[in-house]
C-alpha positions, 0 to 999 in steps of 0.5 A: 135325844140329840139337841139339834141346831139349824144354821141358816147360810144366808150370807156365806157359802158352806166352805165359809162359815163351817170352819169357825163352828168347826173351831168353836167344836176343838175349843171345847174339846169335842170331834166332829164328823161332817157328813157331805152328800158325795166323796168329791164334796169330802175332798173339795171340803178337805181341801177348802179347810186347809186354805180357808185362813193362812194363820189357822189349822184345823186337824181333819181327814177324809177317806182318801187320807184314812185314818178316821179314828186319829182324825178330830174332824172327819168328813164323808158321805158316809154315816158311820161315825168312823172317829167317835164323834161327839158332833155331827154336822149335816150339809148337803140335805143328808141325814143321818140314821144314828142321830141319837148316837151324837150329843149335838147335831148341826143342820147347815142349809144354804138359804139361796136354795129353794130346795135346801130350804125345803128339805131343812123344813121338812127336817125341821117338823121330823126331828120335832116330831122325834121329840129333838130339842131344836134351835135355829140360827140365821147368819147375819151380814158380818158372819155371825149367828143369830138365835131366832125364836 
């Protein structure tokens, strides 16, 4: 079973908050596939993470750069894990069918939304029900995270 962690956006957008997990992801040597609802939202991210902070580079790729197995972060809509992944990051309200197959997922939902809530929370009760071991985090007003019971 895949430990499963909800992160609460209540502060920041997506395009804010992902690069440091992503960061934090390199740190301790480990790749990524971030799986977005559509190819424009993999392009729009690509772009975003090579302009989020001028002294900082994340290495990743989307479909349109190709090359899924060089990339350490590869974003898609897709769910085939195209470059060995050890994470899976889920936005958008996607799921993916090879949960098990990731050693850790990430559930990042926009608090501002009503309907992302609810579908986090339903989520949430499914993976629970799968037997996932789950955490949630809630962003705090500087941009961290916090563990809620």
């Amino acid at each position: 079973m895949s430990d499963i962690a909800f992160y609460h956006l209540t502060r920041f957008s997506l395009e804010q908050a992902l690069p440091k997990l992503l960061e934090k992801t390199l740190q301790v040597g480990k790749r990524a596939l971030v799986q977005v609802g559509s190819e424009d939202r993999a392009e729009a991210l690509t772009n975003d993470l090579w302009t989020y902070q001028a002294d900082s580079w994340l290495p990743h790729g989307c479909e349109k750069d190709g090359h899924a197995d060089k990339q350490p972060i590869w974003i898609t809509p897709g769910q085939e894990n195209a470059n060995k992944a050890e994470f899976l990051f889920l936005s958008d309200g996607c799921e993916n069918d090879q949960i098990n197959a990731f050693e850790r997922c990430f559930v990042i939902f926009d608090g501002r939304s009503d309907q992302a809530v609810q579908k986090a929370r339903v989520q949430w009760k499914s993976y629970k029900d799968a037997g996932h071991d789950l955490t949630y985090w809630q962003q705090t007003d500087s941009g961290g995270w916090e563990k809620k019971a």
